[in-house]
C-alpha positions as protocol buffer text, in pm:
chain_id: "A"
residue {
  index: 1
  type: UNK
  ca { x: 1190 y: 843 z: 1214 }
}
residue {
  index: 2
  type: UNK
  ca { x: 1225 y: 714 z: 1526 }
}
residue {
  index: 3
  type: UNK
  ca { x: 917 y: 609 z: 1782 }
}
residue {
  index: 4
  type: UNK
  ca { x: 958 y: 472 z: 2127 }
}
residue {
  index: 5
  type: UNK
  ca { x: 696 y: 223 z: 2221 }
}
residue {
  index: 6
  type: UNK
  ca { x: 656 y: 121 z: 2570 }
}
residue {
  index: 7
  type: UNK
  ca { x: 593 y: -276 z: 2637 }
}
residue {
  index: 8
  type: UNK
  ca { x: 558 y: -506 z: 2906 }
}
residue {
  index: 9
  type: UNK
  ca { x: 816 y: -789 z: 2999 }
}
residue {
  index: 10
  type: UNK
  ca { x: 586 y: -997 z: 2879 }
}
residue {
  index: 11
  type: UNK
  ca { x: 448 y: -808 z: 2534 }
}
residue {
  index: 12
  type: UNK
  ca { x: 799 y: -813 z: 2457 }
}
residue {
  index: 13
  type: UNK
  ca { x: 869 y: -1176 z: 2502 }
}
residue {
  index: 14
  type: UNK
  ca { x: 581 y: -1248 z: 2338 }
}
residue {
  index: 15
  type: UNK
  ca { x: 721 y: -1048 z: 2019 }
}
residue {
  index: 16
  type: UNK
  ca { x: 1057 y: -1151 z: 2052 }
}
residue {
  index: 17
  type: UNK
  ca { x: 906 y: -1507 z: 2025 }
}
residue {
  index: 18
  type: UNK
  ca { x: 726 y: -1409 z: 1723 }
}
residue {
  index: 19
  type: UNK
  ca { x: 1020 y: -1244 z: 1573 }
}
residue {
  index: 20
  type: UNK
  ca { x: 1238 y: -1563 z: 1598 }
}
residue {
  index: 21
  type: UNK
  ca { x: 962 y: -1788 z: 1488 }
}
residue {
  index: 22
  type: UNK
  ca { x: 943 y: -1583 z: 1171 }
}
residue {
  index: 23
  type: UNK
  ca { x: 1366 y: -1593 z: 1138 }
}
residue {
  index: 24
  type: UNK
  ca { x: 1343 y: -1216 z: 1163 }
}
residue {
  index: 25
  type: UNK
  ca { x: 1483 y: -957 z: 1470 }
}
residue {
  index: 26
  type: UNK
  ca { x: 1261 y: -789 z: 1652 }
}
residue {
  index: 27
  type: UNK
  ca { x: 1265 y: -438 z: 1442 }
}
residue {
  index: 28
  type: UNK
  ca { x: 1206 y: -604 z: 1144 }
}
residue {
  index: 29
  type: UNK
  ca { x: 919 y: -810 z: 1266 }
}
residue {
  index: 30
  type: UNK
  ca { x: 710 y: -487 z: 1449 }
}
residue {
  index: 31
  type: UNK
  ca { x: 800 y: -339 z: 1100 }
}
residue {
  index: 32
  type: UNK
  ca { x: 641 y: -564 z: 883 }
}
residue {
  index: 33
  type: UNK
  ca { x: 406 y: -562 z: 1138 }
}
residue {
  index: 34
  type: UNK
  ca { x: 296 y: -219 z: 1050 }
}
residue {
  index: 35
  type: UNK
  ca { x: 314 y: -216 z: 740 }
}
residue {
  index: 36
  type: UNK
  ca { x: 27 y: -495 z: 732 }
}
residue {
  index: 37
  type: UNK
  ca { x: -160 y: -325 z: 922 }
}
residue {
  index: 38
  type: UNK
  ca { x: -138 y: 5 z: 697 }
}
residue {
  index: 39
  type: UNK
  ca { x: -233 y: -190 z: 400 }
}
residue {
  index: 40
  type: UNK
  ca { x: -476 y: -320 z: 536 }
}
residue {
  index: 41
  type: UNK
  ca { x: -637 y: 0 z: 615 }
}
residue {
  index: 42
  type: UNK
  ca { x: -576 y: 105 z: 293 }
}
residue {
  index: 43
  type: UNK
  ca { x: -758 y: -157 z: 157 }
}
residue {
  index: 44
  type: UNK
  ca { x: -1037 y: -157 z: 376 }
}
residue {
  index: 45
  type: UNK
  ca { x: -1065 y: 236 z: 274 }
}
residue {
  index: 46
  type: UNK
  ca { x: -1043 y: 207 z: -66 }
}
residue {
  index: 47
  type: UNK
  ca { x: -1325 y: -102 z: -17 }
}
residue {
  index: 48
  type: UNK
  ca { x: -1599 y: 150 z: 161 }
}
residue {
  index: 49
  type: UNK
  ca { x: -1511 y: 473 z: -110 }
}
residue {
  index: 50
  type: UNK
  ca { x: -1801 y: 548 z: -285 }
}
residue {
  index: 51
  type: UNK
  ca { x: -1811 y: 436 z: -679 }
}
residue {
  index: 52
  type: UNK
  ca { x: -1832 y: 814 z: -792 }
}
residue {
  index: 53
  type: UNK
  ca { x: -1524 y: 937 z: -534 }
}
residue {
  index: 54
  type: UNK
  ca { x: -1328 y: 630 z: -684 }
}
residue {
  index: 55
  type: UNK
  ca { x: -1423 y: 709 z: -1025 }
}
residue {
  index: 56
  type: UNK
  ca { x: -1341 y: 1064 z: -978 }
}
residue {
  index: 57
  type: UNK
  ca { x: -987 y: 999 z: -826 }
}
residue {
  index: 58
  type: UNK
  ca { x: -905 y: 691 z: -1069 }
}
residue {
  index: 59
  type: UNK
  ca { x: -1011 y: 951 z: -1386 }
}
residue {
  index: 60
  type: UNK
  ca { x: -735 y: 1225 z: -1220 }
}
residue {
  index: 61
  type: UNK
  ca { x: -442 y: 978 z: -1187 }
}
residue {
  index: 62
  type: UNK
  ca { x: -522 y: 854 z: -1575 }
}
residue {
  index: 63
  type: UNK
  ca { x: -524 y: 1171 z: -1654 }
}
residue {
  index: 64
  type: UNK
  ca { x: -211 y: 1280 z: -1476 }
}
residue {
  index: 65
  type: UNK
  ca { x: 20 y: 1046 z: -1617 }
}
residue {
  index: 66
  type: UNK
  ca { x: 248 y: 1140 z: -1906 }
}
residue {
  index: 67
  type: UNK
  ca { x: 263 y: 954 z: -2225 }
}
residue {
  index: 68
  type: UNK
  ca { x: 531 y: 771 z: -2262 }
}
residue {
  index: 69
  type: UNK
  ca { x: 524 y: 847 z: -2681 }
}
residue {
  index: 70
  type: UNK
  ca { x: 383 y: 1138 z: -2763 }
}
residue {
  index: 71
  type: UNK
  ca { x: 346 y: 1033 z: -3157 }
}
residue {
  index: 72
  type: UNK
  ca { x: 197 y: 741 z: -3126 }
}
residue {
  index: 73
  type: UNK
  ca { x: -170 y: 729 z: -3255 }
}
residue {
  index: 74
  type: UNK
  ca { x: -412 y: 525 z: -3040 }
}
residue {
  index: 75
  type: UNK
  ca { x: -715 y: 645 z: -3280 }
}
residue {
  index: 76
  type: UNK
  ca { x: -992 y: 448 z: -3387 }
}
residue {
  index: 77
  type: UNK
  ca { x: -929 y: 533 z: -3723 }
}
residue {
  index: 78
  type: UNK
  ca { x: -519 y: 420 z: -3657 }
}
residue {
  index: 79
  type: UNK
  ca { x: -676 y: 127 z: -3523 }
}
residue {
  index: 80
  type: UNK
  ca { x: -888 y: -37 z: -3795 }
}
residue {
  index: 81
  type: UNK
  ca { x: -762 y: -59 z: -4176 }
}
C-alpha cells in the first residue's frame, strides 16, 4: 500500500534528521514510526476494555485454538496418582 503524505520543508528536515540520528532512511523511520503509534493504541484499548468484554474475547481465542495432541489427557484424575 502506498500513501502520499504531504510535509513541509521543514517537517521533512526535521524527519530526515531523525531518521539519520536513528541510522535508519527516512521510510523506515516514518514506518517504525507508525507502527509505535498503532501499538500503542492497541494497548491503550485493550487497557480501557471492560473485564467482562476481555474475559469474553480471551475465553473465544482459548477456545479457538486447536490442540496440538489430541490424546493427551490433561485430567485431574491423569494428573494425580
Amino acid at each position: 500500500m502506498t500513501v502520499t503524505v504531504t510535509l513541509s520543508p521543514e517537517e521533512r528536515a526535521a524527519l530526515e534528521q531523525r531518521a539519520a540520528a536513528a541510522g535508519t532512511d527516512l521510510d523506515a523511520f516514518i514506518r517504525e514510526a507508525l507502527h509505535e503509534k498503532l501499538e500503542e493504541q492497541n494497548g491503550a484499548a485493550a487497557a480501557t476494555l471492560p473485564y467482562e468484554q476481555w474475559h469474553a474475547d480471551f475465553h473465544s481465542w482459548i477456545v479457538s485454538q486447536k490442540s496440538r495432541n489430541p490424546q493427551f489427557d490433561d485430567s485431574r484424575e491423569s494428573i494425580y496418582p
